[in-house]
N, C-alpha and C positions, 0 to 999 in steps of 0.2 A: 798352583796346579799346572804350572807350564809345563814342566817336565814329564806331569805323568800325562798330558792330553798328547807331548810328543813322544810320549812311548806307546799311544792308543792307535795317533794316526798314523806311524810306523807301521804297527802290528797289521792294519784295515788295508795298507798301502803295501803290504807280505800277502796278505791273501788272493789278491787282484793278480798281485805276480805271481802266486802258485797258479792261480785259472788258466791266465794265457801261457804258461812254461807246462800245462797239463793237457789243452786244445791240442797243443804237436805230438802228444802220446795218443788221443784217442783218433785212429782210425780205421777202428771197425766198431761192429756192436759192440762187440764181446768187450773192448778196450773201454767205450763208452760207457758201457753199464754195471760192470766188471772186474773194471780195472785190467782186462787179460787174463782172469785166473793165473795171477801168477806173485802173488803177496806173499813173501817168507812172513817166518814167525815174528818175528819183530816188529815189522810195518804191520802184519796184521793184527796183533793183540792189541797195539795203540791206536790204530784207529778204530777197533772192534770197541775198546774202552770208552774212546771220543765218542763216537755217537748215541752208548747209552746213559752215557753220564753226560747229561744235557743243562737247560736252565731249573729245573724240577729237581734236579739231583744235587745244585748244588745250590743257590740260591734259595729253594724250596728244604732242601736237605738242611738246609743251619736254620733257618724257620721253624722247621720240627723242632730240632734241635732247643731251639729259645722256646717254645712252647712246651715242649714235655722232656726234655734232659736225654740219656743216655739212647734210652727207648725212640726218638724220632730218630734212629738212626733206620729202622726197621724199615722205611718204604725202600730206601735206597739199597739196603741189606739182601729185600727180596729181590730188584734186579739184579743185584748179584749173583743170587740163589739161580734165577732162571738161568742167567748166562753161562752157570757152572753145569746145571744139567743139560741143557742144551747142547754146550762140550764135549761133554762124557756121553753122553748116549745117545746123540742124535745128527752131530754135525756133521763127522766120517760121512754116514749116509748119505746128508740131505747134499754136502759137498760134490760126492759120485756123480750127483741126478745129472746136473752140466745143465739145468737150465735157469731161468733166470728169473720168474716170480713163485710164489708159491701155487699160484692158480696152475701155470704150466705142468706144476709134480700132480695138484690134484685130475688136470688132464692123465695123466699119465696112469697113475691108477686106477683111476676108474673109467678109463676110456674116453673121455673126451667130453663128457655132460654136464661138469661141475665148474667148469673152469669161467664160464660170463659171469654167473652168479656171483663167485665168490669174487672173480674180479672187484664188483662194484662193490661187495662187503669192505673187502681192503681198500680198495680207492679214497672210498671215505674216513676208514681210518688212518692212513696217511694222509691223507689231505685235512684232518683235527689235530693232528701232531705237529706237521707243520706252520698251520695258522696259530698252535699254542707256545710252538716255542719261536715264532715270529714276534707275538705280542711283551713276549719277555724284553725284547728291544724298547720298549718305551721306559721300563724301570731304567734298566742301564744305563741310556742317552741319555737318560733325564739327572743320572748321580751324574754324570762326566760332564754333561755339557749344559742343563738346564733347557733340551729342548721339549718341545709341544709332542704330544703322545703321536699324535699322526706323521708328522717328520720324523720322529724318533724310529716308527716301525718301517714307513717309506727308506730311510736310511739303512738302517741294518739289512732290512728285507734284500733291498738292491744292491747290497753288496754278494750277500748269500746265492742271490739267482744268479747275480754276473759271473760267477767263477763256476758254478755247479753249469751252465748254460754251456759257458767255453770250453770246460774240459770233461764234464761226466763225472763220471768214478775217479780215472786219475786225481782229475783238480780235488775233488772232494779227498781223497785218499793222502795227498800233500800234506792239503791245509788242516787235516784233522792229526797228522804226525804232529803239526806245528801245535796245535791245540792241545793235544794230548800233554804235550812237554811242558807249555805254558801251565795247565793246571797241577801238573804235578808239581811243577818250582811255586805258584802262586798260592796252590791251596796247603798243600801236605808238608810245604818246606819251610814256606814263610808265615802263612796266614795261620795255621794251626798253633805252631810252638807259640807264636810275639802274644797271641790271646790269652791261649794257659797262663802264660807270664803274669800278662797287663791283668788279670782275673785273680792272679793269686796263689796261683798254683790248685792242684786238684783237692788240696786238703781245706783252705779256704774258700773253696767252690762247694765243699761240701758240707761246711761252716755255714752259710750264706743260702743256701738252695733246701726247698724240702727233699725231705727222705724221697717220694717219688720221681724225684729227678735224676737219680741213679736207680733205681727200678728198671729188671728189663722189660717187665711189661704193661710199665708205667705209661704206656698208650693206651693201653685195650689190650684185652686178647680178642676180641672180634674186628680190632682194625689190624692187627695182624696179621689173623687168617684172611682178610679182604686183601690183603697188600698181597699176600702171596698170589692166592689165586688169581688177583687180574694184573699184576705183575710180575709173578714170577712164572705163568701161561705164559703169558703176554710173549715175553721175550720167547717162549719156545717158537711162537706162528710167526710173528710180525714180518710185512714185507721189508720194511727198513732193515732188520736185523738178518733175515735170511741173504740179502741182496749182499751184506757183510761174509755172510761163510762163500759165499761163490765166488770170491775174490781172492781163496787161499788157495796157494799153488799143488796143495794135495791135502788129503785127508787129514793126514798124520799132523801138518800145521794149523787147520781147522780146528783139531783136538786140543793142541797142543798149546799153542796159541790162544786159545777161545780159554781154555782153565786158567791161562796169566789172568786175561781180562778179568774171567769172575774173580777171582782173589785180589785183584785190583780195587774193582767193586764195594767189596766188604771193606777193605782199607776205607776207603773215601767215605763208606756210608760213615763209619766210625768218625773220623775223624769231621764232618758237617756237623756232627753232634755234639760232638765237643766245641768247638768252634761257637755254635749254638747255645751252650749250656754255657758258656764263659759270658757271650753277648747278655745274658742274661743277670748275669752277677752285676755287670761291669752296667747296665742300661735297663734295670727292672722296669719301666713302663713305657715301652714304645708302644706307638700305635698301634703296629702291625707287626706278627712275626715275620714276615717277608721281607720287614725294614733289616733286620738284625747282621742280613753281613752287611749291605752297604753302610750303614753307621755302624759297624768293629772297624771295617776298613778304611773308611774318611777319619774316622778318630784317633783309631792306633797305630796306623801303618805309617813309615815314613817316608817324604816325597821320593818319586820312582818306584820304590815298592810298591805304594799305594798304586801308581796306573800298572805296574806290572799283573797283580792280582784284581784288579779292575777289567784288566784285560782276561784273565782266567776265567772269569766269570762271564766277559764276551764268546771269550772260546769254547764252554760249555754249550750256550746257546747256541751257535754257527753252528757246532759239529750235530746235534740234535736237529737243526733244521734244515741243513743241506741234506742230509741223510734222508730223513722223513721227504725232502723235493723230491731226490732223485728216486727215491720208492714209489710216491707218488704220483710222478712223470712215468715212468717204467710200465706201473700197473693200467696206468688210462693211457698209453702208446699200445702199450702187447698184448695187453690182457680183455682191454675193450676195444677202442679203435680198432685196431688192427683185422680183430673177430670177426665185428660188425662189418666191416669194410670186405672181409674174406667172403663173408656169408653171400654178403649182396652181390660182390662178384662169381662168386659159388650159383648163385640163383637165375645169374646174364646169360654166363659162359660155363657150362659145369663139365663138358670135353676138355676147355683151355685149362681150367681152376682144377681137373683132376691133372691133368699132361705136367703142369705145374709142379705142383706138390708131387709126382714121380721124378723130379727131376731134381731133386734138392742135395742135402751132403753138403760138405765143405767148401765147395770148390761154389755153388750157389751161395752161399752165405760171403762169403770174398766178392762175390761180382755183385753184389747186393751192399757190400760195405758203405761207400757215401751215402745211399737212400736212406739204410735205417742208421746212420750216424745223425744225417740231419732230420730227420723223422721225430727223431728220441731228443735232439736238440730245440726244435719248433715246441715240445710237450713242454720238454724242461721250462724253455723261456712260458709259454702259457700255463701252466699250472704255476710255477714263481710269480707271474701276475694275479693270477686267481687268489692266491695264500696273501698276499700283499693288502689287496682289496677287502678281504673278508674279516683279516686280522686288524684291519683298522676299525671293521663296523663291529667288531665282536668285544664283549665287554667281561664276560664271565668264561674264565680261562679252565679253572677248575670242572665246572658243568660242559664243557667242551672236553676236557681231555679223558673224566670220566666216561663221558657218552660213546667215545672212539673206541675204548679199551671194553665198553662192556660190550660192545656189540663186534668189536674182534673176536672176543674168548667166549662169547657164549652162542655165535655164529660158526666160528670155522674152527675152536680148539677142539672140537671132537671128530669131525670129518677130514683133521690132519694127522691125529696122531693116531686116529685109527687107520688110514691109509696105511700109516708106517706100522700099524701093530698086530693091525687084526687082518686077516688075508681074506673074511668071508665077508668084510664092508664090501657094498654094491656103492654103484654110482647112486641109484632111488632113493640110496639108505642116506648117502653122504646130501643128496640135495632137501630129504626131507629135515634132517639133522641144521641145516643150514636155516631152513625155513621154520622149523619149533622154535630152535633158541635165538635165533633174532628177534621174532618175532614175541613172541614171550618177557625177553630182556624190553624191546620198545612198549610192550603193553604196559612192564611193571614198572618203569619207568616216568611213563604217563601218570601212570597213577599214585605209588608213591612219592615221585619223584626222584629225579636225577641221581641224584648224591644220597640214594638209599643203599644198604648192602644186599636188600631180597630179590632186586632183577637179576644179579649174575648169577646167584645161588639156583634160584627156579628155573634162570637161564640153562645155565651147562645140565643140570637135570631131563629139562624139557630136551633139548639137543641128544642129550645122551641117548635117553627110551626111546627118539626118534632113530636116531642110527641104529641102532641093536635092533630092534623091533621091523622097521622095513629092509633094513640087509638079510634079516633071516627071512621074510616073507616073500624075498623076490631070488631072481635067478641067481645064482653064485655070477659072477665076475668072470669075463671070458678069459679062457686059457690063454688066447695069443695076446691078449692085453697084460696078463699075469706074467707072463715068461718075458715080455719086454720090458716090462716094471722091475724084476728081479733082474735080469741082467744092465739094467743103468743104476736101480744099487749095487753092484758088485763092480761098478767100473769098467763093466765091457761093452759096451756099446757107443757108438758115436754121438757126439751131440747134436739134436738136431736142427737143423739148417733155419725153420723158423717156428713158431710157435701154431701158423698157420695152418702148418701140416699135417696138422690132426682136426681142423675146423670140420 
């Protein structure tokens, strides 16, 4: 194993150099958080790819795979699915807005009301994506190196926050170009074909395996429908994933670039499944489906290959959780901090905190650049500790990543897309819409349990009849908040100077 641990700590000792070769790109926010708005298609489809094809996508993905054949390709399928609508009908737009969490656009539509709440909606689910694809570092360390669960997450973890700390979005935006290539060479070029092979080819895979392992809906059709709607929503709101389109240098690359990704997407699901359905042939009774690519890859792969796609499957992980960091850090710097921070000085000084906020524009956000660089860098390093910490005491990864996603999409998927859809949502509509399906998702939750499919379903339900029903009951949405809203989707208005501005 010499070889592939020095192709592992090569790769770990490549991403430390992207952080600090990415720290001398960011400095300003926009650079920080954003990379600059200024990602052509190419850098942006592959990291747009890296971060949603994460430890769950691919490691989890060939897991399916070993457990139900063709058909576990469908969780990964449905990210796809999101990412491709997301492209096509929505990214142009949300590209326009020019700011920088999702909370800020629901400021923006409905005037200024919605934006704490839902902060701390997203917060937390960035901050379960994070600690879930932190904890993915103890499988990993532990096939390469035989370490202890808690050094294994401490290790990865600190790599993650060192480079996401030093450079922001650049550094994350590098090392997920790097990631993105690694997985493509390690999953789709090497690891896919040698398994078919080492399994027998598809005709002897289907000699060997039941009829239901080529079934496509040899999951379920009700885990299907679950997969889409909190995965293939999911991708339409998420802070991690919006924080990606605001990094494209125009609409047109947003679109254009964002449909490679999905179609990339669908490739990958596929191919985990197969991948999966081979491990299956070749290793009928493992423990666990989530053993199944690291024993295809210790068993079949030859030395160097084997740490090359050992490494793919590090890169999966990293780009999923740098991503969910620097969302995470974002949302609890702009979206809370910041607010709370505005208000109480709003509350001191409200001659100075108005004078303030008339005085903002470009040329304020430049004279401001080191504060919120090191502002959004002090989060990064504290939320990377926090995710470190929680990921080591946290033991059920799956009850964690459900819990984030259901209370993403059955909180804020309605009071987003109605922003963007319906022109007669009020802010009362959007904050009671926020408070039915959350709260509804955490009651049925409680009581069924976690890992039931009836919270998100009652959820988006409850949310929905809460949005329609108090928008129409309350005052239409003011004109001058309307005509500002439509002119930063159509790309004519400046971006504004801070988030603050509208506190």
């Amino acid at each position: 194993m010499a070889v592939d641990y020095a192709v592992i700590v090569l790769y770990l000792a490549g991403m430390l150099a992207m952080g600090w070769w990415g720290m001398r790109r960011a400095t300003s926010k926009s650079d920080f958080l954003v990379a600059g708005r200024r990602l052509g298609p190419a850098m942006y489809s592959g990291t747009m790819a890296a971060i949603v094809l994460g430890g769950a996508s691919t490691i989890g993905g060939v897991g399916l795979g070993y457990q139900y054949g063709l058909s576990g390709a469908w969780m990964v399928f449905a990210i796809g699915l999101g990412l491709l609508a997301l492209s096509v009908f929505f990214s142009a737009r949300i590209a326009r807005l020019k700011v920088y969490t999702v909370s800020e656009m629901l400021d923006l539509r409905y005037g200024g009301a919605a934006g704490l709440i839902s902060g701390v909606v997203m917060w937390a689910y960035t901050l379960m994506l994070a600690v879930t694809s932190t904890i993915a570092y103890a499988t990993i360390f532990d096939v390469l190196f035989g370490l202890d669960r808690t050094v294994s997450i401490v290790l990865g973890g600190a790599i993650v926050v060192a480079y996401s700390t030093l450079g922001g979005m650049w550094s994350i935006t590098l090392t997920d170009m790097v990631q993105f290539v690694v997985k493509t060479i390690g999953v789709l070029l090497l690891l896919l074909p040698i398994a078919v092979v080492k399994a027998g080819g598809f005709g002897a895979m289907a000699d060997r395996l039941p009829h239901d392992y080529f079934a496509p809906l040899g999951i379920g059709g009700q885990t299907v429908f679950t997969y889409v709607l909190i995965y293939s929503f999911g991708m339409l709101i998420g802070q991690d994933i919006w924080q990606r389109v605001f990094t494209a240098r125009s609409d047109r690359v947003a679109r254009l670039g964002g449909t490679a990704a999905g179609t990339y997407c669908l490739v990958y699901a596929l191919a985990g499944a197969v991948i999966g359905t081979a491990a299956k042939v070749l290793y009928p009774h493992l423990g666990s489906p989530d053993d199944a690519f690291a024993t295809i890859v210790k068993d079949t792969l030859p030395v160097g290959v084997r740490g090359l796609v050992l490494a793919a499957a590090l890169s999966a992980v990293m780009s999923t959780s740098s991503g969910a960091l620097i969302a995470c850090a974002t949302v609890a710097h702009n979206d809370i901090w910041s607010r709370l921070k505005g208000a109480a000085r709003a509350r001191r000084h409200p001659a100075a905190e108005a004078a303030s906020g008339a005085a903002g524009g470009p040329q304020g956000e430049r004279n401001e650049a080191p504060d919120e660089v090191r502002g959004n860098r002090r989060f990064t390093l504290l939320m990377g500790l926090a995710v470190i910490v929680i990921a080591s005491a946290l033991n059920n990864v799956v009850e964690a990543l459900t819990l984030a996603y259901n209370l993403l999409v059955g909180g804020l998927l309605v009071p987003i897309l109605g922003g963007l859809l319906w022109k007669r949502g009020t802010a009362a509509g959007a904050l009671a819409s926020v408070a039915a399906g959350g709260l509804t998702v955490i009651g049925l939750m409680v009581s069924l349990g976690v890992l039931a499919n009836e919270p998100i379903y009652y959820g988006l339900l409850a949310s929905l009849a809460a949005y329609v029903a108090v928008s129409l009951a309350t005052r239409p949405t003011d004109q001058a908040v309307l005509t500002v809203w439509r002119e930063r989707l159509a790309g004519r208005a400046d971006e504004p100077s801070s988030p603050l501005s509208r506190v």
